[in-house]
DOGUDREN-422328 format. One record per residue: residue in one letter; x, y, z of N, C-alpha, C in turn. Coordinates in steps of 0.1 Angstrom, whole numbers, plus 5000, padded with zeros to 4 digits. Atoms other than C-alpha are relative to their C-alpha. Example, Ala and Ser with C-alpha at 12.3 -4.5 7.8 and 13.67 -1.06 7.14 Angstrom:
a500949885000512349555078500950125000
s499149895000513749895071499250115008
This chain:
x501149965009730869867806499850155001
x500049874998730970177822501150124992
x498449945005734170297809499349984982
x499949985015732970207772498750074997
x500849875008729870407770500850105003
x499349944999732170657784500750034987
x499649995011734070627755499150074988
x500849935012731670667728499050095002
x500549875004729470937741501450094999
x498649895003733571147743499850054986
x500349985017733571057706498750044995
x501249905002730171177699500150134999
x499749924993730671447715500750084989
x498349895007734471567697499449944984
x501050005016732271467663499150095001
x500449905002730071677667500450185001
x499449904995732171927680500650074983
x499849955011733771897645499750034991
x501449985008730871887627499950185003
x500249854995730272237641501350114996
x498749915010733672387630499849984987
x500150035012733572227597498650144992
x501349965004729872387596500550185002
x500249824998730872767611501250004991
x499349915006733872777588499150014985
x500849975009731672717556498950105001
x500949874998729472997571500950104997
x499549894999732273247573500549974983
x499450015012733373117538499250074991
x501149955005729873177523499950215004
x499749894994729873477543500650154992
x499249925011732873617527499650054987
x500150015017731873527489498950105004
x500649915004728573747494500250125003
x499549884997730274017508501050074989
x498850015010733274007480498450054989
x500649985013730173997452498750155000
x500749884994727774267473501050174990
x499149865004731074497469499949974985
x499649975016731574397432498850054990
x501249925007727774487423500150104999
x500649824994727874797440501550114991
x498549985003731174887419500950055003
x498749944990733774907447500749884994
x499650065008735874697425501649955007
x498350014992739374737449499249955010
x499550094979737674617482499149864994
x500550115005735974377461500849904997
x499150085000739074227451500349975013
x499450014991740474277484499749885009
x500550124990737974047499499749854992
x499750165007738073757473501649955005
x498750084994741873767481500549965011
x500150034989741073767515499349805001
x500550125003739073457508500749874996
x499950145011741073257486501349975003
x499450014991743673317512500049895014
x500350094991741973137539499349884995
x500650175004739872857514500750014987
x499449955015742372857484499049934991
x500650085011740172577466498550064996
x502049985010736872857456500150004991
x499749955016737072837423498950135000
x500749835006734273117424500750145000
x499449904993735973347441501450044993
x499149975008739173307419499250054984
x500449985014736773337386499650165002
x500249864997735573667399500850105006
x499349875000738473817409500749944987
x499749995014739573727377499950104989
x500949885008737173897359500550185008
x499849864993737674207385501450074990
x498649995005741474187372500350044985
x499449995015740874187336498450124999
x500849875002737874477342500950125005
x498849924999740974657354501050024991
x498950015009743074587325501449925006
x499250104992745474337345500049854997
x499950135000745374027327500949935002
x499150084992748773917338499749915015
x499950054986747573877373498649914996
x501050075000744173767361499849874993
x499650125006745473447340500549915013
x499650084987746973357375498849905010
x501550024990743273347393499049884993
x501450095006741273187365500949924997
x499550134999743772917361499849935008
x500450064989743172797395498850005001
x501350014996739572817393499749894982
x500150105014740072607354500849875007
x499450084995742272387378499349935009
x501150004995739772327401498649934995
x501150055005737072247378500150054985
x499650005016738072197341498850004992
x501250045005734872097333498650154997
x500749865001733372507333500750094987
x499649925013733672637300500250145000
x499149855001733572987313501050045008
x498450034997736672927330500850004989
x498950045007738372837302500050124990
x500349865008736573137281500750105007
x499149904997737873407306501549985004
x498149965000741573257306500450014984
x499650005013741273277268499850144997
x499849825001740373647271501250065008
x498849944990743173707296501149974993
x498850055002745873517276499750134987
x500249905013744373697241500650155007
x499649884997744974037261501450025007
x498350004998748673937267500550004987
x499450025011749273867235499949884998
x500350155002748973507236499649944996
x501050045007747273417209499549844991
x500250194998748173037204499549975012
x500350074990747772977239498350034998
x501549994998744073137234499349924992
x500750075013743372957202500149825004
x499850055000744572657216498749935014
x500850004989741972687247498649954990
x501150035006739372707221500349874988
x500150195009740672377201499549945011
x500350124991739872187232498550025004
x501149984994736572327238499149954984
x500450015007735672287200500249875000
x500050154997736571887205499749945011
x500750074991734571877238499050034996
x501349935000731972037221499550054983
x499849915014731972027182498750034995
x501349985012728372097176499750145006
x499749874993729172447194500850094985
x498449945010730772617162500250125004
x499349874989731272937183501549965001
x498650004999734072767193501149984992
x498950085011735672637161500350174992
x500049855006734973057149501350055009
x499549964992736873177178501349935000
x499050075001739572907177501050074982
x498949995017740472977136500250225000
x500149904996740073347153501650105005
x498849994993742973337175501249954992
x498750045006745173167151500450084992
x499749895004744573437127500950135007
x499449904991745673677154501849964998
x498750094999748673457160500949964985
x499450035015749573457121500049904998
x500450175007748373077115498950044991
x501650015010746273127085500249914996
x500450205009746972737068499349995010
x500749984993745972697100498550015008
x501349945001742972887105499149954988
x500550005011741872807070499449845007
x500550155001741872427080498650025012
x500850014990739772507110498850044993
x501349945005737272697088499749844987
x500250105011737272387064499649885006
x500650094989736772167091498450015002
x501649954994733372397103499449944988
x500650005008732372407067499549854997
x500450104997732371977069499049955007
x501050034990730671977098498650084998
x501749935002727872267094499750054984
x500650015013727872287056500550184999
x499649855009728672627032498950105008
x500949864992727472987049500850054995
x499749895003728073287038501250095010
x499249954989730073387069501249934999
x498850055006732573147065500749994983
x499249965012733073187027501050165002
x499149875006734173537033501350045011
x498950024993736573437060500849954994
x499350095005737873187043500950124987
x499749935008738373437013500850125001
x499549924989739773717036501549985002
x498550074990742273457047501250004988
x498950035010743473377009500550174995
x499949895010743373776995501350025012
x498949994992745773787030501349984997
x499250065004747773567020501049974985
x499849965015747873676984499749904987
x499950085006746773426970498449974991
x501649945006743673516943499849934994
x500950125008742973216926499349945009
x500850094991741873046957499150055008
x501449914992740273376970498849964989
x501650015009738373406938499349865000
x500750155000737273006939499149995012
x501250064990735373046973499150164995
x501449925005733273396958499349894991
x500650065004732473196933499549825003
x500350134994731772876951498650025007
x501949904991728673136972499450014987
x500949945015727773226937499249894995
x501050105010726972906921499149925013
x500950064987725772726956498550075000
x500949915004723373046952499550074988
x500049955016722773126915499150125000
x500749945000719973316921500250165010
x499349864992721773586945500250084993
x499449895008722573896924501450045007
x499249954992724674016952501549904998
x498650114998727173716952500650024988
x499150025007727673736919500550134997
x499949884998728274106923501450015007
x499050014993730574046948502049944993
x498750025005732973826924499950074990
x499849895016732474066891501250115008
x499449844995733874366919501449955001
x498650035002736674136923501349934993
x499450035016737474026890500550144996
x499449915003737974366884500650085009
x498549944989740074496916501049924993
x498750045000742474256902500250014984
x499449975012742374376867499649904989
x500350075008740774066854498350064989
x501249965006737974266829499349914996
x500650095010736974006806499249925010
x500750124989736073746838498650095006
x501049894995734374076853498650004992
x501050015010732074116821499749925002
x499850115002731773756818498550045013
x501149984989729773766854498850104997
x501049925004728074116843499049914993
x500750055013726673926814498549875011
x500550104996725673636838498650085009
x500749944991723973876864498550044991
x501549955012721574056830499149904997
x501050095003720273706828499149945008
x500550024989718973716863498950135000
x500549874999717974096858500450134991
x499749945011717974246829500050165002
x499049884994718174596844500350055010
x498949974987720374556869500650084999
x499249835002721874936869501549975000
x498750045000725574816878500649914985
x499650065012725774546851500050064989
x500149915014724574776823501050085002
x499149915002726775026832501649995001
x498750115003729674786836500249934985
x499650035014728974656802500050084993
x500249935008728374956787501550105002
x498749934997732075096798499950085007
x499849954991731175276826500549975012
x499050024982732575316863498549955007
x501550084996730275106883500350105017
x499449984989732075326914499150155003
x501049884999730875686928499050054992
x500649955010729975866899498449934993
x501450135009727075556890499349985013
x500550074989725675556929498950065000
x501349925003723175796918499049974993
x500850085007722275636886499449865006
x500350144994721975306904498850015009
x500649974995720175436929498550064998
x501649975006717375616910499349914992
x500350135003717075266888499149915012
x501250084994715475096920498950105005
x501549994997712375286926499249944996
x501250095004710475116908499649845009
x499850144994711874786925499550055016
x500449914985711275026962498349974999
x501049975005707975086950499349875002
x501050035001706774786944500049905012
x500850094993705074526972500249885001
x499650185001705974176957501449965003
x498850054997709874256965500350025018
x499850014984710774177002500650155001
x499249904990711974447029501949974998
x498250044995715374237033500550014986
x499050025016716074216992500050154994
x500249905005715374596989500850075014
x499249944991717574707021501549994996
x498850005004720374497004500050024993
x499149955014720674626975500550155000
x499549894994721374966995500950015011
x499250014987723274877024501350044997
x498949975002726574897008500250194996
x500049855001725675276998499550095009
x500449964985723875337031501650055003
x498549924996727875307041500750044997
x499349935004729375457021499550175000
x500549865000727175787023500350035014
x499549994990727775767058501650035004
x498649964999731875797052499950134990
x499349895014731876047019498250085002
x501749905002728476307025500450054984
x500349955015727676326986498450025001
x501849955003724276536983499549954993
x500550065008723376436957499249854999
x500950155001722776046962499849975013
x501149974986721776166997498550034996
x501049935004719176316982498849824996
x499850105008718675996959499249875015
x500750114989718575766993499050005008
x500549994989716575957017498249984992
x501450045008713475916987499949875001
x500750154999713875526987500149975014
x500650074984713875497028498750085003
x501049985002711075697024498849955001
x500750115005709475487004499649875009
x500050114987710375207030498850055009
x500949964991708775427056498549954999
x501550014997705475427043499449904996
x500150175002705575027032499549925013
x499850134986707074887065499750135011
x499349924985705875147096500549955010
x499450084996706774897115501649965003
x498950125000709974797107501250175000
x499549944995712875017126501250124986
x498849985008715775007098499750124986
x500249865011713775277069500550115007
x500049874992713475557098501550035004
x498850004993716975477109501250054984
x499149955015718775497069499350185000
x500349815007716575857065500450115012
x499049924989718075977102501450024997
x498750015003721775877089499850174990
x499849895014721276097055499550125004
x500049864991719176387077501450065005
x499049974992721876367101501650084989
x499049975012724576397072499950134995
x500649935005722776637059499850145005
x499549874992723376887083498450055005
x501049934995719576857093499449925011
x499550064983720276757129498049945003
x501550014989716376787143499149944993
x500350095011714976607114500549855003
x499450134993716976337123500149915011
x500650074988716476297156498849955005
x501650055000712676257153500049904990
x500050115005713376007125500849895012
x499650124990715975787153499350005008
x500950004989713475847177498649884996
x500850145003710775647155500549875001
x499350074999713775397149499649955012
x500050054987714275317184499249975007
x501250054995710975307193499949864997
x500350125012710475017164501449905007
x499350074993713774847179501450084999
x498349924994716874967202500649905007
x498750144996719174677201501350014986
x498450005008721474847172500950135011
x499349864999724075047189500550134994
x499849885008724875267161498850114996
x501349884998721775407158499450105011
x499649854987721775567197501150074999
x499049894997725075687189499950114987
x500049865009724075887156499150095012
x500849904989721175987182500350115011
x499349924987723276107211500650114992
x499349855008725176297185499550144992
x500649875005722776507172499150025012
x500449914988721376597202500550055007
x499349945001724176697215500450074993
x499949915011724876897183499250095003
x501049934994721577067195499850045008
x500249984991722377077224498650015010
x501150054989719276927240500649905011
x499250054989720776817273498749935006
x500750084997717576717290499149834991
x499950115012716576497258501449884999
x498750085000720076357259500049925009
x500150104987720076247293499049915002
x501150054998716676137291500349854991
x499750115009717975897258501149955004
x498550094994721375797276499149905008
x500550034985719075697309499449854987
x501250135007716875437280500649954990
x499050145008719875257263501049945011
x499050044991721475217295499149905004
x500850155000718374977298500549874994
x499450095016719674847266501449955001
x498450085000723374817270500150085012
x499749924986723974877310501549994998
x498449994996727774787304500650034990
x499549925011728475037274500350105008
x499949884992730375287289499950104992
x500149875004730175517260498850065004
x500549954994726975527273499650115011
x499349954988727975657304500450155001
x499649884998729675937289499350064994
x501349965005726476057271499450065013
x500750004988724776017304500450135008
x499549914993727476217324499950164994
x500249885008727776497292498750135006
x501749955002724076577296500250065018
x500649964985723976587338501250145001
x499549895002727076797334499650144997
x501049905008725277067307499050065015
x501249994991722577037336500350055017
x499749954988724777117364499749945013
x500250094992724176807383500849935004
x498550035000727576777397499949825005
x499750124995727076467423499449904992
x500250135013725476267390501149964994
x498250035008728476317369500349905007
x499450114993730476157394499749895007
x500350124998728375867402499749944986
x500050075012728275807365501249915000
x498550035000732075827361500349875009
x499250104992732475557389499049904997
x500050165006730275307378500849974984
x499650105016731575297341501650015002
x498750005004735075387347500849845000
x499550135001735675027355499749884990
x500550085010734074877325500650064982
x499949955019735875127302502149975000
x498350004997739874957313500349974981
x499650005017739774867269499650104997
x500649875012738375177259500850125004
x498649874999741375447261499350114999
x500749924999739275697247499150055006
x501049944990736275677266500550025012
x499849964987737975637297500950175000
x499549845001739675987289499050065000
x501049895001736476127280499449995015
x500650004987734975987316500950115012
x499449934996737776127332500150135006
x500149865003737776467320498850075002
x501349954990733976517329500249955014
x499250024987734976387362500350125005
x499149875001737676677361499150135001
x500049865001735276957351498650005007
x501249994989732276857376501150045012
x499449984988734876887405500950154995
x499949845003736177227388498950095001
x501849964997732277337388500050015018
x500450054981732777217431501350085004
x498849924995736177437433500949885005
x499050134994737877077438501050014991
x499049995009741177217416500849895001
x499050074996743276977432499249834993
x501050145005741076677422500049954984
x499949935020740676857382501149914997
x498550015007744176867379500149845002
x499450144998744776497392499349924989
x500650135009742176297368500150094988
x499349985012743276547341501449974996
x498650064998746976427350499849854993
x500450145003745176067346499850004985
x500649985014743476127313501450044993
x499049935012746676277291501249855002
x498950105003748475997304499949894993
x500550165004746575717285500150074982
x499949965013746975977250500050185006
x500049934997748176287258500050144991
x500949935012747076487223498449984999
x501049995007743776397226499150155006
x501049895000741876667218498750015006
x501549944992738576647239500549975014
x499649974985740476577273501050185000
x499549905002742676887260498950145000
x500849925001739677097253499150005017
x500650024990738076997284500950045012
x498949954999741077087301500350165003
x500149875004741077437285499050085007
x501249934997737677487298500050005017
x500149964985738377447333501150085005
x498749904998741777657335499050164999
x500649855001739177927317499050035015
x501449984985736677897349501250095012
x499049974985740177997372500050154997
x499849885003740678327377501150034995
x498250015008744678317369500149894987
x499850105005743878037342500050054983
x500249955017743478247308501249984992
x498650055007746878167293500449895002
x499950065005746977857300498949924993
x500550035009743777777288500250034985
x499749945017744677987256500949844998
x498850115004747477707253499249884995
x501150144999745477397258499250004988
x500550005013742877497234500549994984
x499250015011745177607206500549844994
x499450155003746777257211499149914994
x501050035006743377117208499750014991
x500350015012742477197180501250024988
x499050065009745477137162500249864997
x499850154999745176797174498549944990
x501150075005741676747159499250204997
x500949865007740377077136499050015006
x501250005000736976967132499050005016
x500550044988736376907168498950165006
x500849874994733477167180500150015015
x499749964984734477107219501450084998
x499049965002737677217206499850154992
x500649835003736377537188499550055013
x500449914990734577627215500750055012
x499049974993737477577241500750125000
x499249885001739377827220499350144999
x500549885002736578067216500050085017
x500049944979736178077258501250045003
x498449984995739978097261499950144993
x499349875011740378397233498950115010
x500849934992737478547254500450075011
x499349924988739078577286501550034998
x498749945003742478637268499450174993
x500049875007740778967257499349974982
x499850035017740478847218498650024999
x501550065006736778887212499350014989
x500349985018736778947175500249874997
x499350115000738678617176498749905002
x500950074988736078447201498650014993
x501550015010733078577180500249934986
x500050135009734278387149499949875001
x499750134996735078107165498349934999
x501350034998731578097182499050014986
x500849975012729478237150500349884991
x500150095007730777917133499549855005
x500850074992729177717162498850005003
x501349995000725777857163499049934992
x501550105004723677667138499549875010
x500350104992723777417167499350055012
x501049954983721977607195500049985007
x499750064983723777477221499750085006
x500249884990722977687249501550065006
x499249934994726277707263500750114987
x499249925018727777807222498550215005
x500849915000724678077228500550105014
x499749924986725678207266501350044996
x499049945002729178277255499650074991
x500349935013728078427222499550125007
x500749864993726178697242500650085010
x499449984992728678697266501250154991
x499249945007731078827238499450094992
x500749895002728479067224500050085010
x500049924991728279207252501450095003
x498549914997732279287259500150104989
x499849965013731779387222499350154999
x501449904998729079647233498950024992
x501250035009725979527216499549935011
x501150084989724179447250498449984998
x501050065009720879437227500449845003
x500150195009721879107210500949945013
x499650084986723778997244499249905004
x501350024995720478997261499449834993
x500750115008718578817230501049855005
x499550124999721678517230499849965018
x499950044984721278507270498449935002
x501550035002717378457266499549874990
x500650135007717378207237500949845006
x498950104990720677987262498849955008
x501550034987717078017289499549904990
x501050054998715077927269500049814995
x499350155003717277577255500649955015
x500050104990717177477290501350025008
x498950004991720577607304500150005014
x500349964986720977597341501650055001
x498349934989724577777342499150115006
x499949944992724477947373500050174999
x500349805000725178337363499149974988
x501249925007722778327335499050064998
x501149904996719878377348500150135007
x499749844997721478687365500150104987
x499749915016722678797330499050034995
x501250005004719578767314499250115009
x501249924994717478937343500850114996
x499049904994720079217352500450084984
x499949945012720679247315501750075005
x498449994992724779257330500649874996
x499150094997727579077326500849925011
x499150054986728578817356500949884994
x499250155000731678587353499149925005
């Protein structure tokens, strides 16, 4: 008897013993994972990996831990290695749809575009009242050159959730693709009659009855449209043998005031009947039906104060318009009213930068990064401005949180880069410059604002005037219009001696008042010997907020300091 309780307290005992391993290794497991996701907040992105693969080393079956270094992998640009991770964590538990979503971004960024389309058929038949997925699926096959294909998937949705406008003009997309214009034109006109009362639809197939040469069909529709709206500006001037194209965006446009004007027609049916010349004024600056637009968002303005999208069309046409500060106090009402379009902070950032308001800038990067924290163009707004401001250890804690969110974005990460580069030229860190300007040229090594940027820290060197001269020149061969690239070459011609050169350059950058366009400008009056107007351009650099470092010497001292 003795001997058998013996026994089972032993076993007791060596159970609980393993209870207690079982229990401290799921501590060290847990452990791990918040230490792996700590690092991946904080955006140490390599030891963050380092310790999920430490993890998934000693418990291979986390699926979290493979989903997140997944993601790490494909925030690195590495979806080869990252299709390896989130397969095992889709292997593991099939039943996690965002599993199956980040191996269908990982395969898509191989090229793999059946396999990705093929991820989203199975998720669209675990889940067909999801039509996300059935979009995304006839998405990928597109990619993959299956348009029968794709078309059936869109003809499928359209069974299941009924005619939308978003799928007609996919669908139609797919046939003008494919060349095949009887069956494009049958789904415009399929939105048209579903909607008779749309102007726009049937607008839509008149424009492309006549891209393909068919007039008579074209008229035919005009005719239909005058019986909806007898003076519809387009139709008249389509039946009357005019060009319904540039030349008529004026007339068209001065035709709706009255419709602007009045009260009984909605905000949304008086936006679209401009939207399509909103964008096109935005590609081709024509004065004239600038002129034309900025009267009917006007109009808007003092209808809807409220409503974001007037203030935001009469910033575009300001902005266009070459009347920067005007426009920024219109996006500024915008944004107030709603900042959830990104294109509207980036006309913003651009003309304030144009103006060179750096504290302003930073201040409107710092309150969209509310809005989009993982836009790195952001980022490089943000950095721009602390730069201007001479706030070196900002820059580079910009640079390092977004640099790992910008592994798709080639250009921005060149642009992060390169401010990177010219805060640690600002710190005497040449060796550093040179290395993430080494980085930057290698991802596009023409582009003209890491070239210019570039330029501008060779000019800071004391031995660096020739090859900045180089660099810039390059610059702006690579991109004319570029004003970082003017200015590059005007600092470069500067310390090459050239200041006849360097004053043109600059004199065609001053309507913007940047401070720094202003501190060189005075800089180069001055070599010029007109230390008068030096002075003045050193004083109006102060009073736009510059903090370069010898200015305020210059200014007091009324002297020139490198």
């Amino acid at each position: 008897m003795r001997s058998l309780i013996f026994t089972v307290l032993f076993l007791s005992v060596i159970s609980l013993y393993a209870q207690e391993i079982v229990g401290n290794k799921e501590i060290d497991r847990e452990a791990l994972l918040i230490e792996a996701s700590k690092e991946k907040m904080l955006g140490r992105l390599d030891k963050a990996k380092e310790l999920y693969k430490k993890l998934l080393t000693e418990y291979p079956n986390t699926e979290a831990a493979a989903y997140e270094l997944a993601r790490i992998l494909m925030l690195q640009n590495q979806p080869e290695e990252a299709v390896i991770w989130v397969s095992k964590a889709v292997t593991a538990n099939p039943a996690n749809v965002w599993y199956a979503i980040l191996k269908a971004d990982a395969l898509q960024a191989m090229g793999q575009y059946k396999d990705a389309a093929a991820i989203y058929e199975q998720l669209a038949r675990q889940y067909p009242t999801q039509y996300n997925y059935f979009y995304k699926w006839a998405f990928y096959l597109v990619k993959a050159n299956e348009l029968n294909a794709a078309l059936k998937v869109y003809d499928d949705l359209e069974r299941r959730s009924g005619m939308n406008e978003n799928l007609i003009r996919l669908k139609h997309g797919l046939y003008v693709a494919q060349g095949d214009q009887k069956k494009a034109t049958r789904e415009l006109l399929r939105l048209a009659e579903a909607h008779p009362n749309n102007i726009d639809y049937w607008h839509n197939l008149a424009e492309y009855y006549t891209q393909n040469g068919e007039k008579e069909q074209a008229r035919g529709v005009y005719r239909k449209i005058l019986t909806l709206d007898a003076n519809d500006a387009k139709a008249n001037l389509a039946l009357a043998g005019g060009d319904v194209n540039k030349q008529n965006d004026v007339l068209y446009l001065g035709s709706l005031r009255q419709t602007f004007e009045s009260r009984d027609v909605s905000l949304e049916v008086k936006l679209g009947k401009i939207s399509s010349l909103v964008e096109k004024f935005k590609n081709a600056n024509d004065v004239t039906s600038g002129k034309e637009l900025l009267q009917l968002s006007e109009i808007l303005e003092q209808q809807y104060p409220k409503e974001a999208k007037p203030f935001a069309i009469s910033a575009f046409v300001l902005s266009k318009q070459g009347k920067k500060a005007e426009a920024v106090e219109k996006m500024r009402q915008s944004l107030a009213l709603d900042d959830t379009d990104f294109s509207h902070w980036e006309t913003y950032f651009a003309d304030l930068e144009y103006l060179g308001d750096m504290p302003a800038l930073l201040k409107a990067s710092e309150n969209a990064l509310d809005v989009f924290p993982n836009k790195p163009e952001v980022y490089v707004h943000a950095a721009s401005a602390e730069l201007a401001l001479h706030h070196l250890s900002n820059v580079e804690d910009l640079v390092a949180q977004a640099l790992p969110m910008s592994a798709k974005f080639p250009a921005v990460r060149q642009h992060l880069l390169s401010l990177l580069a010219m805060a640690q030229t600002q710190e005497n860190n040449i060796a550093g410059a040179d290395q993430n300007f080494a980085e930057a040229l290698k991802i596009n090594a023409n582009s003209a604002t890491v070239l210019a940027w570039q330029s501008l820290s060779f000019a800071q060197r004391s031995s660096g005037a020739a090859q900045a001269l180089q660099l810039a020149q390059k610059a702006q061969q690579a991109e004319p219009q570029s004003r970082l690239a003017t200015f590059a070459l005007a600092r470069a011609q500067f310390r090459s001696g050239n200041n006849s050169e360097a004053k043109n350059k600059l004199e065609s950058l001053l309507p913007s008042a940047n401070p720094l366009y202003l501190e060189q400008y005075g800089d180069v009056l001055f070599k010029s010997g007109d230390a008068t107007a030096a002075v003045q351009q050193w004083g109006m650099a102060v009073t736009k907020g510059s903090v370069s470092p010898s200015l305020k010497k210059k200014f007091n001292e009324k002297q020139l300091h490198e």
